[in-house]
MMTF fields as JSON, N, C-alpha, C and O atoms, coordinates in Angstrom:
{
  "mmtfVersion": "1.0.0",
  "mmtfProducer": "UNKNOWN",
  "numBonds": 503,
  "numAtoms": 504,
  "numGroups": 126,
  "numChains": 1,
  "numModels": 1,
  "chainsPerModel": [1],
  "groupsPerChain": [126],
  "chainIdList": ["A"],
  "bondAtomList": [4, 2, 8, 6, 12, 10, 16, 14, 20, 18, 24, 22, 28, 26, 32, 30, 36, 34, 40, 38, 44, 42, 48, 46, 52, 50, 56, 54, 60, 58, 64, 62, 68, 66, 72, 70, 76, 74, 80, 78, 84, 82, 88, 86, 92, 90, 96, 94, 100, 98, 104, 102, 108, 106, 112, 110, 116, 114, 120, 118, 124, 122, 128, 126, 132, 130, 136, 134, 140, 138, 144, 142, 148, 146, 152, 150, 156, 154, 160, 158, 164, 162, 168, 166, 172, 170, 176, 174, 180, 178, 184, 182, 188, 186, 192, 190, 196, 194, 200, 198, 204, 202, 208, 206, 212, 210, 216, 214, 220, 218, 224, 222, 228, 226, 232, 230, 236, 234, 240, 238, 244, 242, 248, 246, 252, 250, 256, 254, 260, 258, 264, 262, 268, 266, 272, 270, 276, 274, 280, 278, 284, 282, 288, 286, 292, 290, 296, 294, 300, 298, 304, 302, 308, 306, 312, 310, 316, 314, 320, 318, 324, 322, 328, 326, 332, 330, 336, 334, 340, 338, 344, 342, 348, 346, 352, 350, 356, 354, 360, 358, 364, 362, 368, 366, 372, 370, 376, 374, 380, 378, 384, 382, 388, 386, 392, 390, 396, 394, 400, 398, 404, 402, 408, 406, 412, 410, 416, 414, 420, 418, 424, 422, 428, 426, 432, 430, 436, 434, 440, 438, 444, 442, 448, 446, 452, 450, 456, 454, 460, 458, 464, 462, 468, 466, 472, 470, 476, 474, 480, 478, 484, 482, 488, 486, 492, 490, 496, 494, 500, 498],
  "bondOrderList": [1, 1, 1, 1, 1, 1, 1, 1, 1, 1, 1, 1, 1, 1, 1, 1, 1, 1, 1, 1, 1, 1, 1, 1, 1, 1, 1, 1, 1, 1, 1, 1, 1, 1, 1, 1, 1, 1, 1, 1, 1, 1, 1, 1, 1, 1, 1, 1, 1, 1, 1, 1, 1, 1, 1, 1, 1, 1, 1, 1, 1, 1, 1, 1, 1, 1, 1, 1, 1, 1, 1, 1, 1, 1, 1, 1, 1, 1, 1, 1, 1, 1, 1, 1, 1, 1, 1, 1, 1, 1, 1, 1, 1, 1, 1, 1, 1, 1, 1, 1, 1, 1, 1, 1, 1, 1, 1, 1, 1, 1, 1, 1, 1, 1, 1, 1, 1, 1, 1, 1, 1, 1, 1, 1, 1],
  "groupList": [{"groupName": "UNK", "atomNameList": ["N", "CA", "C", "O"], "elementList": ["N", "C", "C", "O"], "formalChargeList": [0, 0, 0, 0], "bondAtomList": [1, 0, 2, 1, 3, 2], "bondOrderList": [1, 1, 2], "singleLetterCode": "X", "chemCompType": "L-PEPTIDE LINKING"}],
  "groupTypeList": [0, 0, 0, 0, 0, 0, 0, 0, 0, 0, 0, 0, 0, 0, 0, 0, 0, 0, 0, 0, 0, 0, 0, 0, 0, 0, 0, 0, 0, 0, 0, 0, 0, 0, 0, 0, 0, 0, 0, 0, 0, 0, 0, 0, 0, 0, 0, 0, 0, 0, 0, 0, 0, 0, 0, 0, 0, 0, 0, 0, 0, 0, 0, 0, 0, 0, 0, 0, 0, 0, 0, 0, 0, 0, 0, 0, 0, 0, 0, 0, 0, 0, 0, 0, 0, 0, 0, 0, 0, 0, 0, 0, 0, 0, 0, 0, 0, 0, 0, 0, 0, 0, 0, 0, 0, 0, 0, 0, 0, 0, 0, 0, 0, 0, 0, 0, 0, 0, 0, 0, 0, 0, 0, 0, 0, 0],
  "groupIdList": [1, 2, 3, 4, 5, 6, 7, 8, 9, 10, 11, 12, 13, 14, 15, 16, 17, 18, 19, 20, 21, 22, 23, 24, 25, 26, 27, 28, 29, 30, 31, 32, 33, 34, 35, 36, 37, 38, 39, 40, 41, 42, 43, 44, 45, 46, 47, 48, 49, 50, 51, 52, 53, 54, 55, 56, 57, 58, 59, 60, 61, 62, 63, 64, 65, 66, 67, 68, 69, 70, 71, 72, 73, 74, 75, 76, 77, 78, 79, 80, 81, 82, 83, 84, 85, 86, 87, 88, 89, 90, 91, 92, 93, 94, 95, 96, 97, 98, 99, 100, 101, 102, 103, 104, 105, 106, 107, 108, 109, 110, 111, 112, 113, 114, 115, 116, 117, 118, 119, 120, 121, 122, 123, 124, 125, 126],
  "secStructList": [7, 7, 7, 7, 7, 7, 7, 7, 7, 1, 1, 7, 7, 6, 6, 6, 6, 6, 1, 2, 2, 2, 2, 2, 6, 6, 1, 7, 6, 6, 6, 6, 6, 2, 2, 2, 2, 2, 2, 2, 6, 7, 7, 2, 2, 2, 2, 2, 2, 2, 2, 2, 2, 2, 2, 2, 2, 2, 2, 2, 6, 6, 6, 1, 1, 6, 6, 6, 6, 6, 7, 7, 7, 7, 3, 3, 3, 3, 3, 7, 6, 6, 1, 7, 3, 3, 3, 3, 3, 7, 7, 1, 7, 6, 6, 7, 7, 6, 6, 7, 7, 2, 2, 2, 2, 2, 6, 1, 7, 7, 1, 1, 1, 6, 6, 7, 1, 7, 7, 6, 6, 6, 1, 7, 7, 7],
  "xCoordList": [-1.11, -1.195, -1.707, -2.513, -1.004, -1.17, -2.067, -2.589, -2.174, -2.327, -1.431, -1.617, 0.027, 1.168, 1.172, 0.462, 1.898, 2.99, 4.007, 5.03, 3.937, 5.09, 5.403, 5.616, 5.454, 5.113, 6.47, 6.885, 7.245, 8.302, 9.586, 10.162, 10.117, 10.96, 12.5, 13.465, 12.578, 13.955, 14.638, 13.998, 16.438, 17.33, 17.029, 17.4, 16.311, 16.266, 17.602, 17.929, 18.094, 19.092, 17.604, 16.661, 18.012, 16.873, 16.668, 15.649, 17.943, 17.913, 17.288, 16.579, 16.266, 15.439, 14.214, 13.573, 14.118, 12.621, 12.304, 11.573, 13.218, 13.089, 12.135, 11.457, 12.714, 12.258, 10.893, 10.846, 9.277, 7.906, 8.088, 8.015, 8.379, 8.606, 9.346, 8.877, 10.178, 11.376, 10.092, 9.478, 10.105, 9.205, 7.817, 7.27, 7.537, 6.037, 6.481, 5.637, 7.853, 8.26, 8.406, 9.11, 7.912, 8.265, 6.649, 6.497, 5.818, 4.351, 4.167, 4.408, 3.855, 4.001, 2.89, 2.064, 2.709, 2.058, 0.23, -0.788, 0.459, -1.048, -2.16, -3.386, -1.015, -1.652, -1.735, -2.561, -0.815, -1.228, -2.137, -2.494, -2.575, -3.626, -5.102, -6.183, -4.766, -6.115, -6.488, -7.594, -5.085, -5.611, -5.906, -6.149, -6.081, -5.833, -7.548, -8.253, -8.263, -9.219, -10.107, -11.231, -9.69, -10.068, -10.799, -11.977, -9.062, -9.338, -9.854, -10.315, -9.987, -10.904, -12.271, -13.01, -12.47, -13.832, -14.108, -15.177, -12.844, -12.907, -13.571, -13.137, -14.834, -15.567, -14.923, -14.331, -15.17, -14.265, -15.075, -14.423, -16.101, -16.891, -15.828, -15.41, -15.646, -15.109, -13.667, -13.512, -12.808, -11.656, -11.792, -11.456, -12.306, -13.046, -12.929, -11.916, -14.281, -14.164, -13.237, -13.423, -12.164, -11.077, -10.094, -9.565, -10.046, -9.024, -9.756, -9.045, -10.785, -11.467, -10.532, -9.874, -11.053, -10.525, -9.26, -8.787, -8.488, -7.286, -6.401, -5.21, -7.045, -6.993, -7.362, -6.753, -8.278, -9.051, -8.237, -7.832, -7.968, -6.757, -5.506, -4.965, -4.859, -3.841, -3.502, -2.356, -4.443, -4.678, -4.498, -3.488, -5.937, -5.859, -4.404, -4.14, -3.493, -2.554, -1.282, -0.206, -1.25, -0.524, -0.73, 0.114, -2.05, -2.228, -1.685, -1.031, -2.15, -1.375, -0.021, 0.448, 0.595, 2.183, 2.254, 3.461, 1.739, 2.837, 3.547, 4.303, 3.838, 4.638, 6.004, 6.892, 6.118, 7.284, 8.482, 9.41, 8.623, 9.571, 9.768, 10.65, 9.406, 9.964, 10.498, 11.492, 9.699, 9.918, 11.494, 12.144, 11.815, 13.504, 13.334, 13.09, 13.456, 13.26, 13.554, 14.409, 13.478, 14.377, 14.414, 13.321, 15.429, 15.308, 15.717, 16.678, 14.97, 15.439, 14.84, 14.048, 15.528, 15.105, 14.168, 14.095, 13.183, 12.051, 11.603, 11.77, 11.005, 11.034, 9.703, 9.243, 8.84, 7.457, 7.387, 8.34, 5.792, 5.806, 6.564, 6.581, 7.012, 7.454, 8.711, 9.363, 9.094, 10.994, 11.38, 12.381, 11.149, 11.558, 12.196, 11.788, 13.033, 13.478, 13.347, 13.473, 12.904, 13.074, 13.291, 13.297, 13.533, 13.659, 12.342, 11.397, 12.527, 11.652, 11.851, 12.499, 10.968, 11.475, 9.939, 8.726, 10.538, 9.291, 9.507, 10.633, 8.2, 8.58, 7.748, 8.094, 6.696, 5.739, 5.497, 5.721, 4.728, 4.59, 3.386, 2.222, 4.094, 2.723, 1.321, 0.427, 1.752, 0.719, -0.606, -1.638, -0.786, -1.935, -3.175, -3.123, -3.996, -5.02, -6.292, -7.234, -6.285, -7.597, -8.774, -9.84, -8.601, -9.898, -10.694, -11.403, -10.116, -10.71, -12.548, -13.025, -12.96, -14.408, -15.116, -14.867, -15.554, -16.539, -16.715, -16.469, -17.29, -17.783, -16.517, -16.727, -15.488, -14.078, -13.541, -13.224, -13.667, -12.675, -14.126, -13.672, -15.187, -15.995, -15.723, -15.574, -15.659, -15.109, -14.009, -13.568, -13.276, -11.811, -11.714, -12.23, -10.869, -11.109, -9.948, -8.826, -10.231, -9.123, -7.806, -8.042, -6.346, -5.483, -4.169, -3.011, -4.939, -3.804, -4.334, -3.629, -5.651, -6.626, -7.543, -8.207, -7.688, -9.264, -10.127, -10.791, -10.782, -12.014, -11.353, -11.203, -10.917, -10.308, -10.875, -11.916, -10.551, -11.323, -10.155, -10.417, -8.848, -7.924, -7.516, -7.162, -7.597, -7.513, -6.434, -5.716, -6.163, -4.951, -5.684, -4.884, -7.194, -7.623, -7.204, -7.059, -6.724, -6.063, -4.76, -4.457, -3.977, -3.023, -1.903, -2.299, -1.101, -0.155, 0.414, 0.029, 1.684, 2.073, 3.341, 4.022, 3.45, 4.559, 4.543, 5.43],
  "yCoordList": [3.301, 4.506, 5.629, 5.531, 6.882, 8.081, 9.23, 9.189, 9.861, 11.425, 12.297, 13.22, 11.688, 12.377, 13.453, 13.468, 14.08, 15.406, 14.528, 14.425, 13.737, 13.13, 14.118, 13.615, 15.395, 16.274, 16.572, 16.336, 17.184, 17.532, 16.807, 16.392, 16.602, 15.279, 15.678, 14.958, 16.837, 17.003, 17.561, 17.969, 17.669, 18.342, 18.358, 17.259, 19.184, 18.848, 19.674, 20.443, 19.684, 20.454, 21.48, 21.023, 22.838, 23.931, 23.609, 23.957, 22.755, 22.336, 22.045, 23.042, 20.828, 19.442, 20.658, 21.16, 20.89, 21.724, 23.226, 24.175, 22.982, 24.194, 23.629, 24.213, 21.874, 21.145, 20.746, 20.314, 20.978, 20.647, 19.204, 18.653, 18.507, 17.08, 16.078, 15.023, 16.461, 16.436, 16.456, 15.562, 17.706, 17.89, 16.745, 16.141, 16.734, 16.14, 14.742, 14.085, 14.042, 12.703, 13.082, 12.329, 14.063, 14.022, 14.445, 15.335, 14.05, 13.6, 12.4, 11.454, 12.181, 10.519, 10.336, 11.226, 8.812, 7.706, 7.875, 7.73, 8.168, 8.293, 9.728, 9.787, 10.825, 11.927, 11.773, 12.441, 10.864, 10.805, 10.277, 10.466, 9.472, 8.347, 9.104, 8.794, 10.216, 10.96, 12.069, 12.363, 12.569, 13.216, 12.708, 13.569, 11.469, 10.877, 10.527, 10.824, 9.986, 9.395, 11.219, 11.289, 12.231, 13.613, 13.891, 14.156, 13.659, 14.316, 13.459, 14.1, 11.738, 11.421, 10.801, 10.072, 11.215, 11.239, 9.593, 8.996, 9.202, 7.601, 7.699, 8.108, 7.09, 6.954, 5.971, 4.984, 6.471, 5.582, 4.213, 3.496, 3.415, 2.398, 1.527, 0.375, 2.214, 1.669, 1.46, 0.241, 1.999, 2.432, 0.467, -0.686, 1.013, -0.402, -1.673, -2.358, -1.823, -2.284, -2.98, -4.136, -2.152, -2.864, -3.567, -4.679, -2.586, -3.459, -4.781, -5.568, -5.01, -6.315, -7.744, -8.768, -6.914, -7.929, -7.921, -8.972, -7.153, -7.312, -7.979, -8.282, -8.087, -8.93, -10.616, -11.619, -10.524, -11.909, -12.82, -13.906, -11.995, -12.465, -12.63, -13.67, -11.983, -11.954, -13.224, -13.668, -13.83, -14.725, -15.826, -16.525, -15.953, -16.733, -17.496, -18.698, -16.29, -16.856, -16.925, -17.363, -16.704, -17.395, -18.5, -18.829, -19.507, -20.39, -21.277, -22.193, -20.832, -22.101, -21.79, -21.992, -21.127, -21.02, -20.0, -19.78, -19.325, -18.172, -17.774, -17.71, -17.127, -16.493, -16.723, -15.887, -18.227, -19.003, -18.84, -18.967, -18.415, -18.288, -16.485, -16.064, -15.872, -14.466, -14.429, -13.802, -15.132, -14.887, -15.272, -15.977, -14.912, -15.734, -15.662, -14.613, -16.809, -16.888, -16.453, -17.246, -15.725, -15.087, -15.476, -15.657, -15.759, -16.334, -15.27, -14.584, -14.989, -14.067, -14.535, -15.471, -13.405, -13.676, -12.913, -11.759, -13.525, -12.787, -13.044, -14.127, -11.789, -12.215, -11.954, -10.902, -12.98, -13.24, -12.217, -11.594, -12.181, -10.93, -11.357, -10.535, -12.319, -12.518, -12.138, -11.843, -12.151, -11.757, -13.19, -13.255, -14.068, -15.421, -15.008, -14.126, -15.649, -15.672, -16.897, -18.0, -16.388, -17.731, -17.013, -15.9, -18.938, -18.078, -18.214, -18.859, -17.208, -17.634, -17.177, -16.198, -18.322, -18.255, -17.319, -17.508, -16.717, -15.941, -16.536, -16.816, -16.791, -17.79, -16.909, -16.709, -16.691, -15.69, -14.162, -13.67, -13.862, -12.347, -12.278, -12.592, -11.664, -11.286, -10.237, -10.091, -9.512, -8.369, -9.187, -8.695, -9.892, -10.301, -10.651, -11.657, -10.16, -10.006, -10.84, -10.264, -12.552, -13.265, -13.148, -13.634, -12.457, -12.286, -10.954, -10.559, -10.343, -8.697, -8.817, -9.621, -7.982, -7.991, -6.49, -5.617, -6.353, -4.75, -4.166, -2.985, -5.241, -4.558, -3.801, -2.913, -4.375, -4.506, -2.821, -1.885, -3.097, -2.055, -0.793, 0.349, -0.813, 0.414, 1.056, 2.274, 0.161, 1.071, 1.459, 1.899, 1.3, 1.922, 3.684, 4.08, 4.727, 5.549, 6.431, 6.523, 6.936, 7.737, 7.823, 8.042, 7.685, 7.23, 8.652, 8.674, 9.679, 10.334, 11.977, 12.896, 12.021, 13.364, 13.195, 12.159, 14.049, 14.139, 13.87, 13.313, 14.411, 13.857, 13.419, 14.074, 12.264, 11.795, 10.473, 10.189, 9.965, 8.305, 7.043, 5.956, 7.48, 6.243, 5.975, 6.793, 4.44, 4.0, 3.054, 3.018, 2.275, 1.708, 0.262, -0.624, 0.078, -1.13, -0.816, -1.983, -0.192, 0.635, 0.45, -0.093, 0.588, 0.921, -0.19, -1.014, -0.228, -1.791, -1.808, -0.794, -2.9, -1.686, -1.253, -1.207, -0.871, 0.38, 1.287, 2.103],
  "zCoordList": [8.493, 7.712, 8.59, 9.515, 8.07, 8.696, 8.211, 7.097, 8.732, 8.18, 7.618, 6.825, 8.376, 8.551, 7.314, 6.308, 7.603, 6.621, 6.065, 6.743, 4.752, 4.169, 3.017, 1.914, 3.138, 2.356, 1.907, 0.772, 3.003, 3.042, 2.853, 3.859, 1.635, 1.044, 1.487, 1.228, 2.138, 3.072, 1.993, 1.024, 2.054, 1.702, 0.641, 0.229, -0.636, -2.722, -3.099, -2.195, -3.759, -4.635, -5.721, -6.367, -5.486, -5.956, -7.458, -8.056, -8.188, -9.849, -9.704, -9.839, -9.297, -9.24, -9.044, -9.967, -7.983, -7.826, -8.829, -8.548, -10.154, -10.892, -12.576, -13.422, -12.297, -13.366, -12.721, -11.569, -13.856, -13.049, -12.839, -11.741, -14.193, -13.962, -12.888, -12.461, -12.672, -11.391, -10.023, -9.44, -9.938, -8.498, -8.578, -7.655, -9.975, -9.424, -9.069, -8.461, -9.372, -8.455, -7.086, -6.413, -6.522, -4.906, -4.603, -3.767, -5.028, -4.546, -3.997, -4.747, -3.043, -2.385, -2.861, -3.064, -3.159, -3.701, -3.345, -4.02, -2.245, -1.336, -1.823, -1.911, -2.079, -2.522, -4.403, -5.025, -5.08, -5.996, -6.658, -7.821, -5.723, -5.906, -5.716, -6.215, -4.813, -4.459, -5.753, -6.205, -6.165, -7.469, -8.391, -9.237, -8.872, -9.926, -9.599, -10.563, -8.482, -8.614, -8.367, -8.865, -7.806, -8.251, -9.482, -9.721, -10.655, -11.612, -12.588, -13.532, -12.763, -13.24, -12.717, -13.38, -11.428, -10.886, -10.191, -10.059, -9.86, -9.278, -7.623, -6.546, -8.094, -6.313, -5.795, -6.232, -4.657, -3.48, -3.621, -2.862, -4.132, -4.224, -5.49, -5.378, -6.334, -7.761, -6.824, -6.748, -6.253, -5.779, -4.823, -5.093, -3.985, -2.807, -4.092, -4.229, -5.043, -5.788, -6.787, -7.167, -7.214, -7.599, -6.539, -6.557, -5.67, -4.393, -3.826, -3.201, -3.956, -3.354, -4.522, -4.341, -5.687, -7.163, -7.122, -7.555, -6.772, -6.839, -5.573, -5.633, -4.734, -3.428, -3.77, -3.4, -4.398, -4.954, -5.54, -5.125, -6.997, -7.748, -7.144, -7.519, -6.351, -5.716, -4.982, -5.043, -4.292, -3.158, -4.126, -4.213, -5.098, -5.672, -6.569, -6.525, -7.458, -7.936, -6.362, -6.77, -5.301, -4.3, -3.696, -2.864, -3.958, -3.944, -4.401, -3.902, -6.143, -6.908, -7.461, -8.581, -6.152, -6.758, -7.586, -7.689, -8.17, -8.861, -8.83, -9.8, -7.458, -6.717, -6.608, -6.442, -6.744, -5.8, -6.09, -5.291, -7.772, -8.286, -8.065, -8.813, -7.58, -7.775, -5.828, -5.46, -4.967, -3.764, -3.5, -4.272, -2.737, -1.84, -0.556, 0.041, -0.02, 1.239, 2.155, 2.55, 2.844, 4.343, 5.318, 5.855, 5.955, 7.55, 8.376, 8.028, 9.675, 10.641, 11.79, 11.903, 13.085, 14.566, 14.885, 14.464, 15.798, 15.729, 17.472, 18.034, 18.158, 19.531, 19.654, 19.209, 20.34, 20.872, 22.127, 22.594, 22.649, 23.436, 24.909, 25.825, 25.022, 26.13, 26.177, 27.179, 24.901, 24.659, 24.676, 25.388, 24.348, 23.629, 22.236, 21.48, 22.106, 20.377, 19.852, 20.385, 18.016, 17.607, 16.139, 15.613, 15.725, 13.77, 13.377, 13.831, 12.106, 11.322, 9.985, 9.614, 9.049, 7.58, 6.551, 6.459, 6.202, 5.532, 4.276, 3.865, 3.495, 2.821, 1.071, -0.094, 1.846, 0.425, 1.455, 2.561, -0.191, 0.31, 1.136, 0.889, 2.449, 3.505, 3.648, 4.481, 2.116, 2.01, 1.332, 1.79, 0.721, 0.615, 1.334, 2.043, 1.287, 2.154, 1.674, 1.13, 1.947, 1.163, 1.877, 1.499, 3.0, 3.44, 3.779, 4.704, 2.288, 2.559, 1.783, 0.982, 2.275, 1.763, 1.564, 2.396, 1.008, 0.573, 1.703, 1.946, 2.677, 3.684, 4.875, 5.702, 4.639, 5.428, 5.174, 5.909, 3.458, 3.245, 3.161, 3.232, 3.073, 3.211, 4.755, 4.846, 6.034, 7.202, 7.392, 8.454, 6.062, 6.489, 6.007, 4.961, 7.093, 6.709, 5.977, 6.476, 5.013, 4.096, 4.968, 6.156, 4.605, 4.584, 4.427, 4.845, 3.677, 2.82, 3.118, 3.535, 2.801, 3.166, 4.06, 4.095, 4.792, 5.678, 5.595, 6.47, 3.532, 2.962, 1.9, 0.869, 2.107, 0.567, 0.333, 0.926, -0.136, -0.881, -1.152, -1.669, -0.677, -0.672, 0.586, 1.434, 0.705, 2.303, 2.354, 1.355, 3.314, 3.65, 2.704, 2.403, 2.267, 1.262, 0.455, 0.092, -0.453, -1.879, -1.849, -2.912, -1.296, -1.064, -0.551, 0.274, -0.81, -0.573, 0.622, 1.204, 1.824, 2.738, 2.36, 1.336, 3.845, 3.642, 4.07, 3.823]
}
Protein backbone atom coordinates (compact mmCIF):
# COMPACT_ATOMS: atom_id res chain seq x y z
CA UNK A 1 0.00 0.00 0.00
CA UNK A 2 0.65 3.48 -1.10
CA UNK A 3 0.15 7.00 -0.65
CA UNK A 4 -0.41 7.07 -4.25
CA UNK A 5 -2.96 9.52 -6.17
CA UNK A 6 -5.65 6.75 -7.00
CA UNK A 7 -7.67 9.75 -7.28
CA UNK A 8 -7.88 10.21 -10.74
CA UNK A 9 -10.26 7.33 -12.22
CA UNK A 10 -9.16 8.32 -15.94
CA UNK A 11 -11.41 8.76 -19.07
CA UNK A 12 -15.47 9.41 -17.07
CA UNK A 13 -18.13 10.24 -19.61
CA UNK A 14 -19.17 14.12 -17.99
CA UNK A 15 -23.05 12.23 -17.62
CA UNK A 16 -21.63 10.04 -14.78
CA UNK A 17 -19.77 12.98 -13.02
CA UNK A 18 -23.06 15.19 -13.25
CA UNK A 19 -25.00 12.38 -11.14
CA UNK A 20 -23.60 12.96 -7.02
CA UNK A 21 -24.36 9.31 -6.62
CA UNK A 22 -22.48 8.07 -9.73
CA UNK A 23 -19.28 10.08 -8.75
CA UNK A 24 -19.27 9.13 -5.14
CA UNK A 25 -18.59 5.28 -6.68
CA UNK A 26 -15.26 6.64 -7.89
CA UNK A 27 -13.94 7.19 -4.20
CA UNK A 28 -11.51 4.34 -3.71
CA UNK A 29 -12.08 2.05 -0.91
CA UNK A 30 -9.10 3.43 1.28
CA UNK A 31 -10.40 7.08 1.31
CA UNK A 32 -13.77 5.81 2.05
CA UNK A 33 -12.91 4.01 4.85
CA UNK A 34 -11.13 7.18 6.22
CA UNK A 35 -14.35 9.18 5.98
CA UNK A 36 -16.47 6.91 7.35
CA UNK A 37 -14.27 6.33 10.54
CA UNK A 38 -14.06 10.63 10.28
CA UNK A 39 -17.55 11.06 10.28
CA UNK A 40 -18.51 8.60 12.83
CA UNK A 41 -15.51 9.19 15.03
CA UNK A 42 -13.88 5.47 14.59
CA UNK A 43 -10.32 5.56 16.49
CA UNK A 44 -7.78 3.98 14.86
CA UNK A 45 -7.60 1.51 18.25
CA UNK A 46 -11.39 0.29 17.64
CA UNK A 47 -10.37 0.23 13.72
CA UNK A 48 -6.92 -2.11 14.93
CA UNK A 49 -9.38 -3.73 17.17
CA UNK A 50 -11.83 -5.08 14.86
CA UNK A 51 -9.17 -6.09 12.25
CA UNK A 52 -7.34 -8.24 14.94
CA UNK A 53 -11.12 -10.12 15.39
CA UNK A 54 -11.63 -10.30 12.13
CA UNK A 55 -8.27 -11.87 11.36
CA UNK A 56 -9.00 -14.29 14.37
CA UNK A 57 -12.21 -15.45 13.05
CA UNK A 58 -10.99 -15.62 9.67
CA UNK A 59 -8.08 -18.04 10.45
CA UNK A 60 -10.06 -19.76 12.66
CA UNK A 61 -13.04 -20.73 10.16
CA UNK A 62 -9.96 -21.67 7.45
CA UNK A 63 -8.96 -24.15 9.65
CA UNK A 64 -11.89 -26.08 10.00
CA UNK A 65 -12.69 -25.90 6.37
CA UNK A 66 -15.12 -23.35 5.63
CA UNK A 67 -13.62 -22.11 3.01
CA UNK A 68 -13.16 -25.17 0.87
CA UNK A 69 -16.17 -25.09 -0.82
CA UNK A 70 -16.09 -21.46 -2.20
CA UNK A 71 -12.16 -21.77 -3.07
CA UNK A 72 -11.09 -23.42 -6.73
CA UNK A 73 -7.96 -24.41 -7.02
CA UNK A 74 -5.37 -22.87 -9.27
CA UNK A 75 -2.39 -24.23 -10.67
CA UNK A 76 0.38 -22.00 -12.09
CA UNK A 77 4.22 -21.45 -12.86
CA UNK A 78 6.01 -19.81 -10.49
CA UNK A 79 9.88 -18.93 -10.63
CA UNK A 80 12.12 -19.02 -7.37
CA UNK A 81 14.81 -16.32 -7.00
CA UNK A 82 17.15 -18.20 -8.87
CA UNK A 83 14.81 -18.36 -12.00
CA UNK A 84 13.99 -22.07 -11.42
CA UNK A 85 10.40 -22.85 -12.34
CA UNK A 86 7.99 -24.82 -10.79
CA UNK A 87 4.17 -25.38 -10.29
CA UNK A 88 2.24 -24.52 -7.89
CA UNK A 89 -1.28 -25.16 -6.63
CA UNK A 90 -2.93 -22.43 -4.59
CA UNK A 91 -5.23 -24.11 -2.81
CA UNK A 92 -7.04 -21.44 -0.02
CA UNK A 93 -7.15 -17.92 0.32
CA UNK A 94 -3.70 -16.36 1.02
CA UNK A 95 -4.91 -13.08 2.61
CA UNK A 96 -5.46 -14.34 5.90
CA UNK A 97 -3.25 -13.26 8.34
CA UNK A 98 -3.32 -15.82 11.77
CA UNK A 99 -0.65 -14.26 13.13
CA UNK A 100 -1.60 -10.60 13.29
CA UNK A 101 -1.55 -9.03 16.80
CA UNK A 102 -2.45 -5.40 18.36
CA UNK A 103 0.84 -4.84 18.69
CA UNK A 104 1.63 -5.65 14.76
CA UNK A 105 -1.02 -3.66 13.43
CA UNK A 106 -0.46 -0.46 15.99
CA UNK A 107 3.13 0.05 13.99
CA UNK A 108 1.58 0.05 10.88
CA UNK A 109 1.32 3.40 9.33
CA UNK A 110 -1.86 4.98 7.62
CA UNK A 111 -2.22 3.62 4.19
CA UNK A 112 -4.59 6.18 2.35
CA UNK A 113 -3.83 9.81 4.21
CA UNK A 114 -0.83 11.26 5.88
CA UNK A 115 -2.77 11.60 9.21
CA UNK A 116 -5.33 9.13 8.69
CA UNK A 117 -6.19 5.96 10.82
CA UNK A 118 -6.64 3.14 8.04
CA UNK A 119 -3.67 0.93 7.42
CA UNK A 120 -2.79 -1.89 5.20
CA UNK A 121 -4.23 -4.04 8.97
CA UNK A 122 -7.79 -2.78 7.89
CA UNK A 123 -7.75 -3.23 4.76
CA UNK A 124 -7.74 -6.55 2.57
CA UNK A 125 -5.08 -6.91 -0.39
CA UNK A 126 -4.98 -5.50 -3.43
Amino acid sequence: MSLADRGNPGNITSRLMEKEKARDCLIPMGITSENVAERFGISREKQDTFALASQQKAARAQSKGCFQAEIVPVTTTVHDDKGTKRSITVTQDEGIRPSTTMEGLAKLKPAFKKDGSTTAGETGPG
